[in-house]
C-alpha positions, 0 to 999 in steps of 0.5 A: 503541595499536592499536585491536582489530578490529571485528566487523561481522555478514554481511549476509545477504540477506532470503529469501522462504519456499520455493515462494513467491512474493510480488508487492508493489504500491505506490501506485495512487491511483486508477489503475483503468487502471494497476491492471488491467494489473499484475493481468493481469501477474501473471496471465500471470508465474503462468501463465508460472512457476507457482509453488506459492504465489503471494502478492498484496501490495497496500501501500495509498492506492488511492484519492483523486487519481487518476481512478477510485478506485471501480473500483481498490477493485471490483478489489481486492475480487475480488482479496482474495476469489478470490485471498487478496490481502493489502490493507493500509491506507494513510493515505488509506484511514484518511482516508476511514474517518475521513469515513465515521464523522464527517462534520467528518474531510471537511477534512483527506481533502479536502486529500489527494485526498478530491474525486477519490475522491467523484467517482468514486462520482458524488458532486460536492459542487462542484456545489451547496453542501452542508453535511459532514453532508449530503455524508457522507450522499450518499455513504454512500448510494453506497457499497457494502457490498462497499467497506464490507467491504473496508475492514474486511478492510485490514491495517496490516502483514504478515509473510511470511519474512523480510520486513515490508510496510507502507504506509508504514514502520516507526519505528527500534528499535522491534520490527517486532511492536510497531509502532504503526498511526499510524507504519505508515500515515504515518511518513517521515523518521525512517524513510526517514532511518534504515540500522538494520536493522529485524529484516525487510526492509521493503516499503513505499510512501506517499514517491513516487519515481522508480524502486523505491528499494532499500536494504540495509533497505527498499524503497520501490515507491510510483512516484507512479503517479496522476501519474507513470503507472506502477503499480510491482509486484515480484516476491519469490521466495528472496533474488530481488526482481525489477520485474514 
């Protein structure tokens, strides 16, 4: 007996809202340098295709690792404040929230890159044995309360048309409204694994690759900048995703 034909819906390509244009940027890691040449890329693309709305997406992990985390987060700061960008947390800035309110979380942001990301704020922990509590103190009193409030203003998700920007994904057939804030700061293989549409287009990092990874349901712009030297940005406008 013949089976009866089955019907599967048409994809439709995920659109930005009319005269919009969003640039995501994935992963900086403390790539002040690499941070600096995208954000005047974005200036002269504006500037070149003036658009009436220009929106900057930053995914998350701007410090720990790479060289230079207290200069990524000055320019960021300046960005969400002249330019409305959009910062969201990633897990490493959660790791170093945790650090800030309890000195014993030093272990586990240690082991992902917390000792880069001290250096950068002057703070050298290898150079005399100190205890957590005494480090947590040396660095709280070089922290600066611009840092302070712009770990505040981080956001776990964001929804912009048809697309869904998280740091580092979402968990399958759970509704992109009801994702919980653990899954969108470390979630991988569930995630990465899964071809559900997931009701947006996802825009994340967190997974290094070599190249922006796209997928009919996702796309991944973590590029390993703090190793691999490039600080990927894309730009969205209508059903158009373009490297920057």
């Amino acid at each position: 007996m013949m089976r009866p034909p089955v019907a599967y819906p048409e994809f439709v390509a995920p659109s930005a809202p009319a005269d919009t244009r969003i640039y995501a940027v994935g992963d900086i890691h403390g790539r002040a340098d690499l941070l600096a040449e995208t954000i005047a890329r974005i200036d002269d693309d504006i500037a070149r295709r003036p658009i009436r709305y220009a929106l900057e997406i930053y995914l998350g992990d701007y410090i720990d690792r790479g060289p230079d985390s207290k200069t990524v987060l000055d320019l960021l700061a300046v960005r969400l404040v002249r330019n409305h960008a959009v910062c969201l947390r990633g897990n490493h800035e959660e790791l170093l929230q945790h650090f800030l309110d309890d000195p014993a979380a030093f272990a586990q942001w240690r082991r992902l890159g917390g000792m880069q990301t001290l250096a950068s704020y002057g703070v050298f922990p290898r150079d005399v044995p100190v205890s957590e509590v005494n480090l947590q103190r040396r660095f709280l009193n070089v922290f600066p309360r611009t840092h302070v409030l712009f770990l505040q203003c981080l956001r776990d998700s964001f929804i912009c048309g048809d697309f869904f920007f998280a740091h580092a994904g979402v968990r399958p057939s759970v509704p992109v409204e009801q994702q919980h804030p653990e899954d969108l700061l470390w979630i991988r293989r569930e995630f990465l694994s899964s071809d559900e549409d997931h009701g947006k287009y996802v825009v994340h990092g967190h997974t290094p690759v070599p190249h922006p990874d796209i997928r009919h349901n996702r796309i991944n712009i973590d590029t390993g900048a703090w190793r691999s030297g490039t600080l990927t940005c894309i730009a969205i406008e209508g059903t158009a995703i373009l490297v920057l």
